[in-house]
NUMARLO-76863 format. One record per residue (C-alpha): residue number from 1; residue in three letters; chain; x, y, z. Coordinates in Angstrom, 3 decimals. Example, Ala and Ser with C-alpha at 12.3 -4.5 7.8 and 13.67 -1.06 7.14 Angstrom:
1;ALA;A;12.300;-4.500;7.800 $
2;SER;A;13.670;-1.060;7.140 $
! end
This chain:
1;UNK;A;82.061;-71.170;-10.102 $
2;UNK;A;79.015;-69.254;-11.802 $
3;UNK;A;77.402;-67.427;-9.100 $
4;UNK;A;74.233;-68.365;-10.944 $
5;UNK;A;74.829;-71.995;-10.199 $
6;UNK;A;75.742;-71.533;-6.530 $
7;UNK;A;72.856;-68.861;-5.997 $
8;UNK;A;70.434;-71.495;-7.842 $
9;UNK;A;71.577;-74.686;-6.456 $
10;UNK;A;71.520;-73.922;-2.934 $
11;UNK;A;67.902;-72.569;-3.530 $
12;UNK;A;67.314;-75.903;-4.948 $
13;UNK;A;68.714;-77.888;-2.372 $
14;UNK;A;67.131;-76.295;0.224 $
15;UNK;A;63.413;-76.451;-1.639 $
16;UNK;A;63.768;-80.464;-2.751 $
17;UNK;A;64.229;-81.172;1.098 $
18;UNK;A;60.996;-80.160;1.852 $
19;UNK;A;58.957;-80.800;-1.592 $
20;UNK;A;57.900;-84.141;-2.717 $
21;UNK;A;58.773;-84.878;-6.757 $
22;UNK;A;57.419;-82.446;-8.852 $
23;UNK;A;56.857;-84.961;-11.695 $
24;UNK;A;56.865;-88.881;-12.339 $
25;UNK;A;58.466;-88.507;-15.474 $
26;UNK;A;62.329;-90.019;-15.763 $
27;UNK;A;64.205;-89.246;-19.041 $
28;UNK;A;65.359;-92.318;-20.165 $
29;UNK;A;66.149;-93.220;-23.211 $
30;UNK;A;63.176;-95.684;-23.036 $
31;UNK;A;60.682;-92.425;-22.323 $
32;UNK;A;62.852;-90.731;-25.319 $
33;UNK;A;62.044;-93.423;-27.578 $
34;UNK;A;58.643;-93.542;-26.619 $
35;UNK;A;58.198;-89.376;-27.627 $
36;UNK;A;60.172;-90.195;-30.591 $
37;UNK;A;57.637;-92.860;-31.945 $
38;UNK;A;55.062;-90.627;-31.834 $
39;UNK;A;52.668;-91.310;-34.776 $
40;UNK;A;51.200;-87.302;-36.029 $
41;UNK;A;48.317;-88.680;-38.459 $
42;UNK;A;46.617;-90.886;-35.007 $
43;UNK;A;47.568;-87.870;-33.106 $
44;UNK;A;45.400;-85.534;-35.627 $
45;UNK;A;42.458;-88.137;-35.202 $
46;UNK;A;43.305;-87.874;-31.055 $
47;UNK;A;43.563;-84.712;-31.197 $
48;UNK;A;39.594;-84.005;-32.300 $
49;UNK;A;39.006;-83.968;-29.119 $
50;UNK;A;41.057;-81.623;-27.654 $
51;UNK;A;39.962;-79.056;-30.385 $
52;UNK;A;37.265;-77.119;-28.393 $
53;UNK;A;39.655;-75.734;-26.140 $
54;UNK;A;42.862;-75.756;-28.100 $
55;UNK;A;41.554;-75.779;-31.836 $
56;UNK;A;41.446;-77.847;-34.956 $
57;UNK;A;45.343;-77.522;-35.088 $
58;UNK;A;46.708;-76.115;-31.649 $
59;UNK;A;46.045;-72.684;-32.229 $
60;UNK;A;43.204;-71.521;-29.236 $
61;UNK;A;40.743;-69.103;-29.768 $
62;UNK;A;40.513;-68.753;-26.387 $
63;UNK;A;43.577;-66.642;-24.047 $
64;UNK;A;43.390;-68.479;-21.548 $
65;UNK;A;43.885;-71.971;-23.234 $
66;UNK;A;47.403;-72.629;-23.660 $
67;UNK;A;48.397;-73.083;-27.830 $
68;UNK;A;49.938;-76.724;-28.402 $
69;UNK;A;50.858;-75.975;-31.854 $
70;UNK;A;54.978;-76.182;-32.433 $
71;UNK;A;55.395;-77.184;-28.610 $
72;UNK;A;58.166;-79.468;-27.811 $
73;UNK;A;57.187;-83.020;-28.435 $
74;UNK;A;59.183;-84.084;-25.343 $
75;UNK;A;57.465;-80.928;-23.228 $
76;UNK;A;53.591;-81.971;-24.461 $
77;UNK;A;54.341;-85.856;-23.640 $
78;UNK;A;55.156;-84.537;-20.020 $
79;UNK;A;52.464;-82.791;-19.673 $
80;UNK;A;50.017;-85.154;-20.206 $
81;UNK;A;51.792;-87.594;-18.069 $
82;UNK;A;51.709;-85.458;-15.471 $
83;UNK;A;47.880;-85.044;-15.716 $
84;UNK;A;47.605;-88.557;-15.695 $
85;UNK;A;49.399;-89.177;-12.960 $
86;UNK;A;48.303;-86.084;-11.288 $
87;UNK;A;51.583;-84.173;-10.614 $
88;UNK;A;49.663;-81.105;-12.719 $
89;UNK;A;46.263;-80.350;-11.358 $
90;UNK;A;43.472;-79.790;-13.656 $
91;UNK;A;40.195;-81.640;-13.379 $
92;UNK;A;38.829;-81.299;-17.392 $
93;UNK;A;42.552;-82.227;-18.150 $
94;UNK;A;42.557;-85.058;-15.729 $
95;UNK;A;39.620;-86.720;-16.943 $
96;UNK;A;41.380;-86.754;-20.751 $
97;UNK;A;44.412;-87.883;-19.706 $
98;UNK;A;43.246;-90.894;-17.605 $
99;UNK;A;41.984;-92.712;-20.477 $
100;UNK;A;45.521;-91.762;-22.725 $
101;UNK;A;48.004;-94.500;-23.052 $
102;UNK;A;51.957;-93.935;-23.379 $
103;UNK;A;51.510;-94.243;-27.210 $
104;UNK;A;48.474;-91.852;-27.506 $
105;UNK;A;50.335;-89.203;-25.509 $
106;UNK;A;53.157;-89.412;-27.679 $
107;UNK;A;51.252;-89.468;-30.843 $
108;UNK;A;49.398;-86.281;-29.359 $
109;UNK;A;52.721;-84.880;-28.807 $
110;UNK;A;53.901;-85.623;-32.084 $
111;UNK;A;50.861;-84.329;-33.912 $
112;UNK;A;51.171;-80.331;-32.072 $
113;UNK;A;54.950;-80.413;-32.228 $
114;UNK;A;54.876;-80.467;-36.118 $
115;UNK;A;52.265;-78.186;-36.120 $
116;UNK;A;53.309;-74.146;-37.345 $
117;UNK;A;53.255;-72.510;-33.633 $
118;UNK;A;50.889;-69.161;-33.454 $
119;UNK;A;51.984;-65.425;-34.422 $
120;UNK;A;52.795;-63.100;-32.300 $
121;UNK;A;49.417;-61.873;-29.993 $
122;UNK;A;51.189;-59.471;-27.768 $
123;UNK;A;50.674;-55.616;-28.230 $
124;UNK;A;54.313;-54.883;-28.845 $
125;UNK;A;56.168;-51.839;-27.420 $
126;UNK;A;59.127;-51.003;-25.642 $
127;UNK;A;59.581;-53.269;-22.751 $
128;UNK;A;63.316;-51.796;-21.499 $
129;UNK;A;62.299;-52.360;-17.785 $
130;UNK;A;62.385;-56.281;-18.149 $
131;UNK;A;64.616;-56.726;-20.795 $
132;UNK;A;67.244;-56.882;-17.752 $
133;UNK;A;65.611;-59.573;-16.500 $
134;UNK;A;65.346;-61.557;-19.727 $
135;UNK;A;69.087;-60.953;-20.762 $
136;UNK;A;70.619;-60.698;-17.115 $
137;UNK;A;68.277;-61.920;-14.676 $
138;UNK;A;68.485;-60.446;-10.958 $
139;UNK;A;71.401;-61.826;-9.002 $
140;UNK;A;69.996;-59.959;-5.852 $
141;UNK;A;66.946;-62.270;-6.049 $
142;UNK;A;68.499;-65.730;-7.731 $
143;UNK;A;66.620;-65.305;-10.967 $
144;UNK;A;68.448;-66.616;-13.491 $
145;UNK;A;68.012;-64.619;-17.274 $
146;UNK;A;64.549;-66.110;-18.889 $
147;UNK;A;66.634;-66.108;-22.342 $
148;UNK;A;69.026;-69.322;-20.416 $
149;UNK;A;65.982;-71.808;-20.233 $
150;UNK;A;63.726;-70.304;-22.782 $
151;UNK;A;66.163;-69.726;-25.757 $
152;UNK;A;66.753;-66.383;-27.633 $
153;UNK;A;63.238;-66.231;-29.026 $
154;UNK;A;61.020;-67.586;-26.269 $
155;UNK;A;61.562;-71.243;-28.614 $
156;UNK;A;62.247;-73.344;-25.573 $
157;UNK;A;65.364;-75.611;-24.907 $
158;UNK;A;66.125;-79.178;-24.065 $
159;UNK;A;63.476;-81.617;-22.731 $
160;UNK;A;62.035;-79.624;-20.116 $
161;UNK;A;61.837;-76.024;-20.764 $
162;UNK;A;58.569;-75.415;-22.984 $
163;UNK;A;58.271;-72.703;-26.199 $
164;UNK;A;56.601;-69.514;-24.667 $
165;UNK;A;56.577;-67.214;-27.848 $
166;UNK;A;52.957;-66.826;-29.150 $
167;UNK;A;51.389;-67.972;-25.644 $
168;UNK;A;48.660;-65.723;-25.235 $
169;UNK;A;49.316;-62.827;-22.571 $
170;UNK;A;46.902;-63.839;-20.296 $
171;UNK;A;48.320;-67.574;-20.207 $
172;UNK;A;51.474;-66.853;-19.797 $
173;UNK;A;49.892;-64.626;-16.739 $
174;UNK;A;47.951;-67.251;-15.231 $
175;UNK;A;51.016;-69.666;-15.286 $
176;UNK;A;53.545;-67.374;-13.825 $
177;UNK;A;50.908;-66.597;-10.948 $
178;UNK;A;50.233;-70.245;-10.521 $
179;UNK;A;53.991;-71.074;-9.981 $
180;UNK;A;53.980;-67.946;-7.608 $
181;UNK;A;51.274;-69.292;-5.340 $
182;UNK;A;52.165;-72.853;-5.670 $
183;UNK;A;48.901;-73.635;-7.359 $
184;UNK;A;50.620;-75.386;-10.170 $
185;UNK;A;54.219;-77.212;-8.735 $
186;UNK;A;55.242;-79.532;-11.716 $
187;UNK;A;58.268;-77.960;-12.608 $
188;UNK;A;61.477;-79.553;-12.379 $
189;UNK;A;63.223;-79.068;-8.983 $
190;UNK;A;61.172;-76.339;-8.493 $
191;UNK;A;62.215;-73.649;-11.059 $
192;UNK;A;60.074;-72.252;-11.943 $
193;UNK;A;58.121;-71.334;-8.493 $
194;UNK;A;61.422;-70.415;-6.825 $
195;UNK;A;61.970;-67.746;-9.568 $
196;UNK;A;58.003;-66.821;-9.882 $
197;UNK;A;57.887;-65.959;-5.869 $
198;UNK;A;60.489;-63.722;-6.777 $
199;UNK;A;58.665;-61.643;-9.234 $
200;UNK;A;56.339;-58.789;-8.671 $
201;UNK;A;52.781;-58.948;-9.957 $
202;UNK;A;54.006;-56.436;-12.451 $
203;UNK;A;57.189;-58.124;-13.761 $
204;UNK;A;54.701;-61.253;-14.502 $
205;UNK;A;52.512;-58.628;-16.656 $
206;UNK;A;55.403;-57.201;-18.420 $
207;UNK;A;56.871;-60.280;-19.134 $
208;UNK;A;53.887;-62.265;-20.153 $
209;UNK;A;53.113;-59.140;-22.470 $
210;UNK;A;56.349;-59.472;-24.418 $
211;UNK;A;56.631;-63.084;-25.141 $
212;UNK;A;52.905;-63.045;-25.839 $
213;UNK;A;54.602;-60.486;-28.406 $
214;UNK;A;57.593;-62.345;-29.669 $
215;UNK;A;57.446;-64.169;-33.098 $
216;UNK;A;57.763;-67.455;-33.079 $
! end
């Protein structure tokens, strides 16, 4: 068997003992269709007032706003749902969400996914001393490569696993250093803060420098 799924699975098992759920959200193919009905042209008009923080079309002006624009439908829906429902902590983001029903989430979610993601912000360079980790991951530590969950180009796979390429650097910072500390704990089964506590302060710089780098 894949010494990644042993390694990563007993991890798991031993973390989901002691954690509560991480999120409220079930994928069913009632939630699916839900995503899928998304209507973009309300989610534009919802979406006015999310602009301040995350601009007119999911692009932020701001690094430490995440950018929405060309995010997985299914990933955005979750996130708001978790807000809601308060599995993801955030007190401006709480207040939105509580007054969002299924449908305006998923129009939301509709109206970013279709929207052309950001360029590249990162400063570029030669970033050989992670590139292990992306391609390989660390089998000493149980990190699985970043390249499994977040595709090739930082584009995100599957329902869960959210597009990183052309997050700002100091987002993708924050995040990572959330997950590390536990402040943020919304990821599936834990993933993402079992792998994060494994990371030094500098691997979360280097590696939030080159997908803040990567083209979409």
């Amino acid at each position: 068997m894949n010494r990644w799924i042993v390694g990563v699975g007993t991890l798991l098992l031993a973390t989901a003992l002691q954690a509560g759920p991480s999120t409220q959200i079930a994928w069913t193919e009632e939630t699916l269709e839900t995503v899928e009905s998304g209507n973009p042209e309300r989610g534009r008009e919802l979406s006015q007032r999310c602009a301040g923080c995350h601009g007119d079309k999911g692009i932020s002006a701001n690094p430490i706003f995440p950018n929405l624009a060309g995010q997985l439908a299914t990933y955005l829906y979750r996130q708001l749902h978790d807000y809601k429902d308060g599995s993801r902590e955030n007190p401006m983001m709480q207040a939105f969400a509580a007054g969002l029903s299924e449908q305006d989430m998923a129009d939301l979610a509709a109206f970013y996914s279709r929207q052309p993601p950001a360029e590249a912000a990162g400063k570029g360079g030669d970033f050989a001393d992670v590139m292990a980790l992306i391609n390989h991951g660390d089998s000493k530590r149980i990190i699985p490569p970043c390249r499994v969950c977040h595709g090739e180009h930082g584009q995100g796979e599957m329902i869960d696993t959210p597009r990183i390429s052309g997050q700002s650097q100091a987002y993708l910072e924050q995040t990572l250093k959330a997950y590390k500390s536990g402040a943020r704990h919304n990821d599936i089964y834990s993933r993402m803060r079992l792998i994060a506590q494994q990371l030094t302060d500098a691997e979360i710089e280097r590696l939030a420098s080159y997908y803040a780098g990567l083209a979409p």
